[in-house]
Structure formats: structure tokens, C-alpha cells
Jmol script that loads the backbone (N, CA, C; Angstrom):
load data "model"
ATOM      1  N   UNK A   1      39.375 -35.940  47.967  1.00  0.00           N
ATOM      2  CA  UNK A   1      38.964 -34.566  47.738  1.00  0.00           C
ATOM      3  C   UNK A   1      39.955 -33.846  46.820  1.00  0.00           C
ATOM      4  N   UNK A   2      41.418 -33.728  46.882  1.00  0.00           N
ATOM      5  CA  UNK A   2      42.311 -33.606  45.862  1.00  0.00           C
ATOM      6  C   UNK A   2      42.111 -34.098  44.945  1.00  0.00           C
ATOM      7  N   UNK A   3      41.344 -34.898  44.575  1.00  0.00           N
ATOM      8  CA  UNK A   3      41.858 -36.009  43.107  1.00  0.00           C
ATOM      9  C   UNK A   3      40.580 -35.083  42.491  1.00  0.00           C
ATOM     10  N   UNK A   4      39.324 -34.870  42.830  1.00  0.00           N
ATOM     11  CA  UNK A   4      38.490 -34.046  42.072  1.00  0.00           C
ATOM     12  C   UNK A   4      38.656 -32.820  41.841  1.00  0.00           C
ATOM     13  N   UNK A   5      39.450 -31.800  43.278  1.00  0.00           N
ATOM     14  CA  UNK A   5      39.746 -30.795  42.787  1.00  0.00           C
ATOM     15  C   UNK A   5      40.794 -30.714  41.521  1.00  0.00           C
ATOM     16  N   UNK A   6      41.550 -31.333  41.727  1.00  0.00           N
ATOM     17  CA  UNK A   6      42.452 -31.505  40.326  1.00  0.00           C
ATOM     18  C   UNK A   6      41.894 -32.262  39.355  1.00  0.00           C
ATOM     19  N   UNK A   7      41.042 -32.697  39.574  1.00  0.00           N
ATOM     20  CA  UNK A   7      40.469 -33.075  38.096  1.00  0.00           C
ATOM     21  C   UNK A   7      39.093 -31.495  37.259  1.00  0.00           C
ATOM     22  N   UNK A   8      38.618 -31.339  38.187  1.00  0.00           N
ATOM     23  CA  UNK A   8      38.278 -30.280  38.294  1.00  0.00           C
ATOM     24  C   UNK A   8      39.039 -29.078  37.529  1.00  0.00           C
ATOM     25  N   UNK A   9      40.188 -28.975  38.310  1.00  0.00           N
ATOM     26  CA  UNK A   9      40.751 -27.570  37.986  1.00  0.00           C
ATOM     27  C   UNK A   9      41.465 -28.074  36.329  1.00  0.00           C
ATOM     28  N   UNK A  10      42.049 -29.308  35.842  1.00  0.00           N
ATOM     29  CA  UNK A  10      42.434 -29.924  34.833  1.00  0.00           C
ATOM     30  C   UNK A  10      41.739 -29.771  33.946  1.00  0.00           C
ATOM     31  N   UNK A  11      40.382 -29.818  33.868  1.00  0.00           N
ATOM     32  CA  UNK A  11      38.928 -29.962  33.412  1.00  0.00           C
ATOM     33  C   UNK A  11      38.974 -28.396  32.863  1.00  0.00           C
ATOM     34  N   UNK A  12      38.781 -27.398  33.793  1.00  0.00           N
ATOM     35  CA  UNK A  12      38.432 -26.321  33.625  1.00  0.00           C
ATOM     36  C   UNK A  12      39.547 -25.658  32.978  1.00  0.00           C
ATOM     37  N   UNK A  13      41.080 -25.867  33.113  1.00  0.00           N
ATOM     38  CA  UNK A  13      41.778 -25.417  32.313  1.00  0.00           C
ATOM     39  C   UNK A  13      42.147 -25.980  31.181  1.00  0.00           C
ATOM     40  N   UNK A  14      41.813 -26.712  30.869  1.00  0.00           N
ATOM     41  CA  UNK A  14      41.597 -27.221  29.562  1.00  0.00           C
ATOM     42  C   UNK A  14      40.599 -26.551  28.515  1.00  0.00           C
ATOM     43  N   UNK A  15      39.430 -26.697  29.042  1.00  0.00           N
ATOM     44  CA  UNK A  15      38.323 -25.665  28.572  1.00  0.00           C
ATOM     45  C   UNK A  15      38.881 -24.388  28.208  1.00  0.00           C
ATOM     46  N   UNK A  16      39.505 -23.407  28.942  1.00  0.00           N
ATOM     47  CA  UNK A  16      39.834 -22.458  28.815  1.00  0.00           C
ATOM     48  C   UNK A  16      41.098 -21.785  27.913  1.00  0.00           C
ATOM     49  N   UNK A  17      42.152 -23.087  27.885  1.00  0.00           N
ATOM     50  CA  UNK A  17      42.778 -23.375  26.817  1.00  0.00           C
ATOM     51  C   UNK A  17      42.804 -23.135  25.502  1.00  0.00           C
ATOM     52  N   UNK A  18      41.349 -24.000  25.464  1.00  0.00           N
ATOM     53  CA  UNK A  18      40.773 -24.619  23.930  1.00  0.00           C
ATOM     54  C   UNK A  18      40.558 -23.042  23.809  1.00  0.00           C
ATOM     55  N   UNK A  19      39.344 -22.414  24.479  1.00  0.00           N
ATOM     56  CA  UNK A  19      39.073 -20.659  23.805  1.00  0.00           C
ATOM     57  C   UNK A  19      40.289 -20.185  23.794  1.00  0.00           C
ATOM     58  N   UNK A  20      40.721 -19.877  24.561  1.00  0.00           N
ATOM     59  CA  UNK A  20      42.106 -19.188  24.298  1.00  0.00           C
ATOM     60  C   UNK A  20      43.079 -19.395  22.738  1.00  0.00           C
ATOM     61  N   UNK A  21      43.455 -21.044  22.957  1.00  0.00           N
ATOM     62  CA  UNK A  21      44.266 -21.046  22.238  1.00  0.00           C
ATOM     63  C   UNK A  21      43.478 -20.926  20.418  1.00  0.00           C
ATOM     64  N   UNK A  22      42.033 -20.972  20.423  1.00  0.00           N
ATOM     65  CA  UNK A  22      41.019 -21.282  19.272  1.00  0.00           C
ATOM     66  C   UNK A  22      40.770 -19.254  19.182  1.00  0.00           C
ATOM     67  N   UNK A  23      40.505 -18.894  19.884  1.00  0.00           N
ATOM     68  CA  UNK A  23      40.880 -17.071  19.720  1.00  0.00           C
ATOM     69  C   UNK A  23      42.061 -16.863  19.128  1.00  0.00           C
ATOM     70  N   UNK A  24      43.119 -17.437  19.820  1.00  0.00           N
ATOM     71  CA  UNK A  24      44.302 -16.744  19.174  1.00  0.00           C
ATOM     72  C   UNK A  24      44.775 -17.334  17.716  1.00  0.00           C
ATOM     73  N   UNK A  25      43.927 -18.034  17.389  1.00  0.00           N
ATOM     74  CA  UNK A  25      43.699 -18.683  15.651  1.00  0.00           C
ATOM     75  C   UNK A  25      43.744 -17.903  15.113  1.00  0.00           C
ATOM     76  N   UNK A  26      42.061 -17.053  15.235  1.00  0.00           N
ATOM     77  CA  UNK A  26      41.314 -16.842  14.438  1.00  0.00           C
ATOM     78  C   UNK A  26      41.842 -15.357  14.540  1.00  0.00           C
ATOM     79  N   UNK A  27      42.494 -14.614  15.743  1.00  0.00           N
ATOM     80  CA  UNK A  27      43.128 -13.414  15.293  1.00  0.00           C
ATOM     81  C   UNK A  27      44.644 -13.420  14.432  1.00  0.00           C
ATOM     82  N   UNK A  28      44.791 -14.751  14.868  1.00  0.00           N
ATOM     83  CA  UNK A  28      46.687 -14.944  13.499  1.00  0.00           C
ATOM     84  C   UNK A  28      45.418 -15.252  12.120  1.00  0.00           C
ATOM     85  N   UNK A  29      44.600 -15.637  12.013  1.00  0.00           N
ATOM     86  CA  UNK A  29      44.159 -15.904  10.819  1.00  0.00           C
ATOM     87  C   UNK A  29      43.294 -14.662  10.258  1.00  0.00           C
ATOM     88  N   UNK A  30      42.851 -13.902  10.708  1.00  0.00           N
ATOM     89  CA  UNK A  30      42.722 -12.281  10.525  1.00  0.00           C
ATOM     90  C   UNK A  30      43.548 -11.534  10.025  1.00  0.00           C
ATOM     91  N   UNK A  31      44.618 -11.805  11.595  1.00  0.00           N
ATOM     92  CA  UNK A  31      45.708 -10.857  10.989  1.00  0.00           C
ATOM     93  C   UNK A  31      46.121 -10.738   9.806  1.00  0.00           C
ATOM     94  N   UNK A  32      46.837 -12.869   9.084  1.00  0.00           N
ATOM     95  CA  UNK A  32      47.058 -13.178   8.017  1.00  0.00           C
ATOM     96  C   UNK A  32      46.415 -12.686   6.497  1.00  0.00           C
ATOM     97  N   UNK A  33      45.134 -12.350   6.722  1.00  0.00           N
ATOM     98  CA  UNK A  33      43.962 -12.524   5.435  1.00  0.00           C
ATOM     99  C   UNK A  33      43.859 -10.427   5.259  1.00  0.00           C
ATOM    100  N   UNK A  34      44.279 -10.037   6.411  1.00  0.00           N
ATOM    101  CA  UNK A  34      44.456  -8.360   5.808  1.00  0.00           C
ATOM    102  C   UNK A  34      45.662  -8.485   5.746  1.00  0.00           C
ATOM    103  N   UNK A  35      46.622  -8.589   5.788  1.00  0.00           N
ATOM    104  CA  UNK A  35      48.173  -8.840   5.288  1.00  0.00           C
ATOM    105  C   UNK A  35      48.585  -9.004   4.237  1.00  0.00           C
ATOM    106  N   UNK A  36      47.523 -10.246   3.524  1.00  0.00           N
ATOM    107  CA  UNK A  36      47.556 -10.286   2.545  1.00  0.00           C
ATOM    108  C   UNK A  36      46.456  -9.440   1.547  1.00  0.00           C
ATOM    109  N   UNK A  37      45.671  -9.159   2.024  1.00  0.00           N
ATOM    110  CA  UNK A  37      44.391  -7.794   1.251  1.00  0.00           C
ATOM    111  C   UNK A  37      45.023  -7.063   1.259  1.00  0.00           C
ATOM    112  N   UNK A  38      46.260  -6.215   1.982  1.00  0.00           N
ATOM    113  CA  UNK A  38      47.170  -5.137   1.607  1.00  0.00           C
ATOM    114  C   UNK A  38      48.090  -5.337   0.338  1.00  0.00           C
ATOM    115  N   UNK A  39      48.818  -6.533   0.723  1.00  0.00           N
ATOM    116  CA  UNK A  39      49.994  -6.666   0.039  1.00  0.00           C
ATOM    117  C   UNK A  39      49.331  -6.978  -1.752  1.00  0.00           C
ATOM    118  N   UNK A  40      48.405  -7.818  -1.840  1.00  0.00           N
ATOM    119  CA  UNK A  40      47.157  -7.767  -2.824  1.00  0.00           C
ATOM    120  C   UNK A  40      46.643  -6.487  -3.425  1.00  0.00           C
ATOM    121  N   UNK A  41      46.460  -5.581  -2.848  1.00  0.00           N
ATOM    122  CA  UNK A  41      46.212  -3.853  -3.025  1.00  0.00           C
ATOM    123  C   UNK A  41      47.196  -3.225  -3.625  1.00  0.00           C
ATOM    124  N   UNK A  42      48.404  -3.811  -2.696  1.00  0.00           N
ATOM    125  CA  UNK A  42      49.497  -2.816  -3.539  1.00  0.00           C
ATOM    126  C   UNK A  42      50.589  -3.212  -4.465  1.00  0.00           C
ATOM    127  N   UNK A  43      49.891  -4.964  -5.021  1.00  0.00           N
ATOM    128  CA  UNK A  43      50.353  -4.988  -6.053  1.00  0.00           C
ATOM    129  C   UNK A  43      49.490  -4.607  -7.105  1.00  0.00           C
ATOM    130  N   UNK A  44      48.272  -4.247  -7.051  1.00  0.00           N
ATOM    131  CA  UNK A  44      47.515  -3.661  -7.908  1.00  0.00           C
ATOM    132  C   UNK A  44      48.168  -2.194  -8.341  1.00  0.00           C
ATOM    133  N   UNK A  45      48.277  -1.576  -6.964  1.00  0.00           N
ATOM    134  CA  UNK A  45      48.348  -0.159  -7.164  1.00  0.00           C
ATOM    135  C   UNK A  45      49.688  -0.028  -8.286  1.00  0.00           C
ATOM    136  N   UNK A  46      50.425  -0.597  -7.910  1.00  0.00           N
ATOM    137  CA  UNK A  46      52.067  -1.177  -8.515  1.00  0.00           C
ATOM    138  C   UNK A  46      52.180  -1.374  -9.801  1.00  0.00           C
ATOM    139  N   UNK A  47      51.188  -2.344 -10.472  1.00  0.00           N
ATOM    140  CA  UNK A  47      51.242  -2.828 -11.923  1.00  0.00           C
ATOM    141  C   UNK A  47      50.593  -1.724 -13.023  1.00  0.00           C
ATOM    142  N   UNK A  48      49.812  -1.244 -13.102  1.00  0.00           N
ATOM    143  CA  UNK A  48      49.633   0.000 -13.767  1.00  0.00           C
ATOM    144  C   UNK A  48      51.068   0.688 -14.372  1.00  0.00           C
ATOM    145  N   UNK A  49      51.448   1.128 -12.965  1.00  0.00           N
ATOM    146  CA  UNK A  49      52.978   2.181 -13.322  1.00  0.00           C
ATOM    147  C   UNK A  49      54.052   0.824 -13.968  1.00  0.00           C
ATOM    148  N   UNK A  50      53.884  -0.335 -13.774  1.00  0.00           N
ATOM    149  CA  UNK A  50      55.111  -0.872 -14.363  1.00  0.00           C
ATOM    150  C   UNK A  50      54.813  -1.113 -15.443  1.00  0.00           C
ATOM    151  N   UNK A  51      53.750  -0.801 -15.966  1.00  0.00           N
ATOM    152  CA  UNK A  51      53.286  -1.286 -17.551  1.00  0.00           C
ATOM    153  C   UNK A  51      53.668   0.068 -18.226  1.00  0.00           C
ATOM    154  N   UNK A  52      53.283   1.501 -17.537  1.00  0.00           N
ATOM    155  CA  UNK A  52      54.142   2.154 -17.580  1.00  0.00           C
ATOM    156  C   UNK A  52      54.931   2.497 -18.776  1.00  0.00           C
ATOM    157  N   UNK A  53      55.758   2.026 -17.533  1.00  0.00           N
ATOM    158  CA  UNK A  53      57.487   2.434 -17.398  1.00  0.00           C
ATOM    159  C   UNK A  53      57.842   0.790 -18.587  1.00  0.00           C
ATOM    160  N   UNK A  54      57.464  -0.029 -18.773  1.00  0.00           N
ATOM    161  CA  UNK A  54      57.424  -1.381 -19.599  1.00  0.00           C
ATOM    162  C   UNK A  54      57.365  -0.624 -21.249  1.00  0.00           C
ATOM    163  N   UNK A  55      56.562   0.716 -21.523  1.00  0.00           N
ATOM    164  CA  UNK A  55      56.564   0.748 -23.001  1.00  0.00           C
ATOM    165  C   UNK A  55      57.726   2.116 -23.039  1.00  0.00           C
TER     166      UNK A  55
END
end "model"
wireframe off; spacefill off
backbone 0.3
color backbone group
């Protein structure tokens, strides 16, 4: 009866794992992709004035 509940509970936390650790991907990989859409933005905003200040 132990050997299934622990296979069981092994089973099920595993499962739960996988979402977990497959969520917390896809919010570091979110996070990553506006991080870089900012930093992308404000080298736009940036190059204008250094062309500028360049003549």
C-alpha cells in the first residue's frame, strides 16, 4: 500500500513540477522579450539625438 501511495504521490508531483517549472519558463521568457522591447525602444529613442550631437 506504501509503494503505490508513493508512487502515486511521485507521479503526481512530478506532473505538477513539469507545470510549474514549464510556467516559470514562459514568464522568464516574457519577462526576457519586454526587456528587451524596452531596451530596443530606447535605443531608438537614443539614436536620433546622437546623430544629433554627431554633426
Amino acid at each position: 500500500m506504501q509503494e503505490i501511495e508513493r508512487f502515486f504521490s511521485n507521479f503526481f508531483s512530478g506532473i505538477i513540477n513539469r507545470f510549474k517549472y514549464s510556467a516559470m519558463d514562459a514568464a522568464d521568457r516574457k519577462m526576457r522579450e519586454t526587456i528587451d522591447d524596452q531596451v530596443e525602444q530606447r535605443r531608438k529613442k537614443s539614436q536620433p539625438k546622437d546623430r544629433e550631437d554627431r554633426q
